[in-house]
N, C-alpha and C positions, 0 to 999 in steps of 0.2 A: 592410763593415758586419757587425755581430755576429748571429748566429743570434738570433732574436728565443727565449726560455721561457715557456713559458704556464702559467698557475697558477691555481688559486681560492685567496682568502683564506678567513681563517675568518670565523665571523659578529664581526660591528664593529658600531659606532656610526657613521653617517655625520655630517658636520659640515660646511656649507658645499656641501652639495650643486647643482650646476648642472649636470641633467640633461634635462631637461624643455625649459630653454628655455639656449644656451651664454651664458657669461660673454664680454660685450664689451665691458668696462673697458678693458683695456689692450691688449687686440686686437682691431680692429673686423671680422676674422673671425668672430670667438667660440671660443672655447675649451669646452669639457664635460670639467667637473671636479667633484671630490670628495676628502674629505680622508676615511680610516675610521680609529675607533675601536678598539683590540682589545687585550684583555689583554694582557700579557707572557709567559705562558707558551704561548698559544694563537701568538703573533706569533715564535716563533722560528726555526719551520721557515720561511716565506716572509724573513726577513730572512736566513736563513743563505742564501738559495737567491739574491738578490740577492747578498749578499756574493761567494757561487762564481763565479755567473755573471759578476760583474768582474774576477777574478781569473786564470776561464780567458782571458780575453778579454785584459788586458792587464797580465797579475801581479800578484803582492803588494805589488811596490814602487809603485805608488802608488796603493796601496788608502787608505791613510791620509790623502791627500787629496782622494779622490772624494768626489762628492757624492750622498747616499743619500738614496733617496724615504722616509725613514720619519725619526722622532723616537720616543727612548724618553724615558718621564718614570718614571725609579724611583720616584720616591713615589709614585706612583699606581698605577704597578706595568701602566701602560700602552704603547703605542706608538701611534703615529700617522703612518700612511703616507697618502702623497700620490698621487691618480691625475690625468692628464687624456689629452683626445682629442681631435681636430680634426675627428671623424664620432661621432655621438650614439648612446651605447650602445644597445642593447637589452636592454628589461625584461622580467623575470620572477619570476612569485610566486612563494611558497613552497611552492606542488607542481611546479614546475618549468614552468608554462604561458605561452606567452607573451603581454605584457602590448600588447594594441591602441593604446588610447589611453591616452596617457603622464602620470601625476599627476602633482600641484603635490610633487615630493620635497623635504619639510625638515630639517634637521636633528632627528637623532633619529632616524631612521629607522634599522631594524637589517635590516643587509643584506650579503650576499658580494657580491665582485666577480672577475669573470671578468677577470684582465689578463696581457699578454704583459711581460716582465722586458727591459728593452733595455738593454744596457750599451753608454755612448758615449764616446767621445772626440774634444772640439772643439776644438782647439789647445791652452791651456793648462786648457782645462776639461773634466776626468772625473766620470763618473759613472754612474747606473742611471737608467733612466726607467721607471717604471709606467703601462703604456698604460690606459686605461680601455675596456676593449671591451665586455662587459655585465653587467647589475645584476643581483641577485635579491635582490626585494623580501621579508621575511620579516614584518618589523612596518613597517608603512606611518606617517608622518607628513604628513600636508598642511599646506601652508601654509591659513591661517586653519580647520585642523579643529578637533581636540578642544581645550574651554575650559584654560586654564590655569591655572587654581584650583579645587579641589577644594568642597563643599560648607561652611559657617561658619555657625553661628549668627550672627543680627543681620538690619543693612538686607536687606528682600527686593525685588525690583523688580517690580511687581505688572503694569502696565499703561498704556498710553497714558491718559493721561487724569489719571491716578490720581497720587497722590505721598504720602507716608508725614507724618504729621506727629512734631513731639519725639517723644511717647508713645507711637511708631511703630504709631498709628494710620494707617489707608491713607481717603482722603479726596479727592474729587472736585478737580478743581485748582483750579477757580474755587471753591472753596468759604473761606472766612477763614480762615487761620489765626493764631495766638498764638506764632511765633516767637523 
């Protein structure tokens, strides 16, 4: 088995995050995973470090067909690496403290991740795995937190009771209206 590398990324976007509670879709283990977001120019030294690390481990000749935890998208000028883990990270904010009880993490959240680089080989299948060991939360996203639309002139939602008429007049419910 390969010497495991341990690394922080840089800060990312998370996507898909399942930290809080594991993914039992398709494994009724659970899995605890996360996909992150990150530039392309921030994302080169953790992809080069993946890359070596396959290479020391079982050369260049079939670097070309392992399978790498990461995706780059040139036009957006990003990457996107893949983590998971079979034991639930540990969290921590962005002074480095660590987090008790564990939030609802949503997509969105901008956050580093602490992971170990493991290069495998399973018969005909090579590659790198990114462990997901722990998180540090920088901008926090919950699920059902902050609204997701911004302030609009127009309909306002006043109160139980209450409902706007055309002339967005606000008027007792039982009261007629002229629709």
């Amino acid at each position: 088995m390969a010497k495991l590398k341990n690394a922080i990324t840089p800060k990312g976007v998370m996507s898909w995050p399942y930290i809080a509670k594991p993914d039992t879709r398709y494994n009724p283990e659970g899995v605890y995973k996360t996909s992150l977001v990150v530039s392309s120019a921030d994302a080169e030294s953790l992809m080069k470090t993946c890359t070596d690390s396959f290479v020391a481990e079982y050369g260049s000749s079939k670097l070309a067909k392992a399978n790498m935890p990461f995706e780059v998208n040139e036009e957006a000028g990003e990457v996107t690496f893949k983590f998971k883990s079979k034991r639930q990270p540990k969290a921590y904010d962005a002074k480095g403290k660590l987090i008790t009880k564990m939030p609802q993490i949503a997509s969105g959240t901008v956050a580093k991740i602490a992971t170990a680089i493991n290069p495998y080989q399973t018969g005909i299948n090579t590659g790198v795995s990114l462990y997901l060991n722990d998180v540090q939360i920088i901008d926090l996203v919950e699920y059902g937190g902050a609204p997701k639309f911004g302030a609009e002139d127009g309909y306002a939602y006043e109160a139980d009771g209450f409902e706007p008429t055309k002339d967005g007049e606000i008027v007792q419910a039982d009261e007629e209206k002229d629709f």
